[in-house]
C-alpha positions as CSV (number, residue, x, y, z in Angstrom):
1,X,-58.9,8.2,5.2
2,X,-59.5,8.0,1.4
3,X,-57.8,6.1,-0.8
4,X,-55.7,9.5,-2.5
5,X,-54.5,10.0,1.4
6,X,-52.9,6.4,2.2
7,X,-51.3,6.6,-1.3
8,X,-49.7,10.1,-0.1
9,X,-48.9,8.0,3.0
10,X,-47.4,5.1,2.1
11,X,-45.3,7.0,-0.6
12,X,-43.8,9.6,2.4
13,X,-43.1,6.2,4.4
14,X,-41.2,5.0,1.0
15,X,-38.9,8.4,0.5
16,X,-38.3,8.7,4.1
17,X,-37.3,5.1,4.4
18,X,-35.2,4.6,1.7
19,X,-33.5,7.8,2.6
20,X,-33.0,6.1,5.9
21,X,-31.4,2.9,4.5
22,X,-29.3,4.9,2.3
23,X,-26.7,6.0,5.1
24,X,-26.6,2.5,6.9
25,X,-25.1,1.7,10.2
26,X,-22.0,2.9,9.9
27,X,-20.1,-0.4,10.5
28,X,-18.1,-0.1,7.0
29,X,-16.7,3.4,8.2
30,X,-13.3,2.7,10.6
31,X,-13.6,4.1,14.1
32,X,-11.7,7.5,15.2
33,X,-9.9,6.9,18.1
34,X,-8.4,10.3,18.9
35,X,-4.5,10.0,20.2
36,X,-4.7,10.0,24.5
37,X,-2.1,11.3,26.9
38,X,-1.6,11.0,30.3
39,X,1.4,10.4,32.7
40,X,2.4,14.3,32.4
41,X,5.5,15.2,34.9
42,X,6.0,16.9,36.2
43,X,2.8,17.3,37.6
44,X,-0.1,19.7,36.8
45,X,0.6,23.6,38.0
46,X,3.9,22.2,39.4
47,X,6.8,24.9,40.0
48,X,9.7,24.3,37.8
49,X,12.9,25.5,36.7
50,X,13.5,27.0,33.2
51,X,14.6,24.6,30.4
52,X,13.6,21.3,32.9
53,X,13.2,18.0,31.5
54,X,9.1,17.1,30.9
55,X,7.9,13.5,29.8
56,X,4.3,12.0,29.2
57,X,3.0,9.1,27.3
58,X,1.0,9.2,24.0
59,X,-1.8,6.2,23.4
60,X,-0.4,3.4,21.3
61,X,-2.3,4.1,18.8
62,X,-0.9,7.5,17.8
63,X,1.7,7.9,14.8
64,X,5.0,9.1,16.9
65,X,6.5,11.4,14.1
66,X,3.2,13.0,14.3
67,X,3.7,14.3,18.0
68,X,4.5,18.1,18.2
69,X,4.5,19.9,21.4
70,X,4.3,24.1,22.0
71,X,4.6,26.1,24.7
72,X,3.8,29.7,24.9
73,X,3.5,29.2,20.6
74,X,7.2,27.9,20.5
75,X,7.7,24.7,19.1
76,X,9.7,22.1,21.4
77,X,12.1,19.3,20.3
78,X,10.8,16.2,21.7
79,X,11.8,12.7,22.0
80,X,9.3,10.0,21.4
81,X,9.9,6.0,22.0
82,X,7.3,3.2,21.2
83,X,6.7,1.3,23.9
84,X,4.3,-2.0,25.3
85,X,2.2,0.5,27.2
86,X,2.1,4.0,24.6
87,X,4.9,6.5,23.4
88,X,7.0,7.5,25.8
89,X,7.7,11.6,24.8
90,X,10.5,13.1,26.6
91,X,11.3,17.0,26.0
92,X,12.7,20.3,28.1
93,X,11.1,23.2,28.7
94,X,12.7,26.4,26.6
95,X,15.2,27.9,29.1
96,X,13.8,31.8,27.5
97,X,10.7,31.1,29.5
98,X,10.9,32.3,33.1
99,X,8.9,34.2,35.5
100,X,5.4,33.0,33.7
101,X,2.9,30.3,33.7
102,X,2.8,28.3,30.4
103,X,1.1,25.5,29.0
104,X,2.4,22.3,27.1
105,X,0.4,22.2,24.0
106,X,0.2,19.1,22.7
107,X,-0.9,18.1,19.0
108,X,-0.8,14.8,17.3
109,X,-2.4,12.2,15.0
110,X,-3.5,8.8,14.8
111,X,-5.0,5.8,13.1
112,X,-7.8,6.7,10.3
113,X,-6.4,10.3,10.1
114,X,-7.9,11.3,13.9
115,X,-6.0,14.0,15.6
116,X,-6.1,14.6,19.0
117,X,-4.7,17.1,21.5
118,X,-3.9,17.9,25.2
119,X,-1.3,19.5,27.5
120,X,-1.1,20.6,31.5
121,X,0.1,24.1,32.7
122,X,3.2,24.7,34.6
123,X,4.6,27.5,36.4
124,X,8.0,28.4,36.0
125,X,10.3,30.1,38.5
C-alpha cells in the first residue's frame, strides 16, 4: 500500500470509530421493563356467564391508575390493589355481552414510561 492509501485508512478507522464511541453502551439509559400479567381467571377460552367477576395480577412494577381493560372495544371498570406479589385487578365482564367470544384487552404502563399489554379470550354463554 502507498503511503496516500494507509492515510485514507487510518482516517476511515478514525470516523468510523469515533462514531462508534459516540453512542456508548447504553448503561446511562434506564431499562424498559414492560408491565407483565398473569394469573387470568377465569381461565383461558373458559365458558362464562355474562357480567362474571374476572381477576389477574399486573407486575409490581406497573403504575396501577395506569391499568385500563377493554373488551369487544368497551372500556371495563376495574379494581386494582398493590400487593407483595403484583397488582391484584379485579373487574366483571359487561352483562350486554352474550352469545360471543371476546377478549380482555389489557393496556398499561410502567416505570421509565414502558407500556405494556395483554389479555386471554373468553367465551360467553
Amino acid at each position: 500500500m502507498t503511503k496516500k492509501h494507509r492515510g485514507a485508512w487510518l482516517l476511515a478507522l478514525l470516523l468510523t470509530s469515533g462514531a462508534c464511541w459516540s453512542y456508548g453502551s447504553g448503561s446511562s439509559a434506564k431499562a424498559c421493563t414492560k408491565p407483565k400479567f398473569s394469573g387470568f381467571t377465569p381461565a383461558e377460552n373458559a365458558e362464562v356467564a355474562p357480567a362474571s367477576a374476572f381477576a389477574f395480577v399486573a407486575s409490581p412494577n406497573t403504575y396501577p391508575t395506569t391499568i385500563k381493560v377493554t373488551v369487544k372495544d368497551v372500556p371495563v371498570t376495574i379494581s386494582a390493589t398493590p400487593g407483595a406479589d403484583g397488582i391484584q385487578v379485579n373487574g366483571t365482564l359487561p352483562a350486554t355481552l352474550a352469545h360471543t367470544y371476546a377478549r380482555l384487552v389489557i393496556n398499561a404502563e410502567g416505570q421509565n414510561n414502558c407500556k405494556g399489554s395483554g389479555g386471554w379470550l373468553l367465551k360467553i354463554k
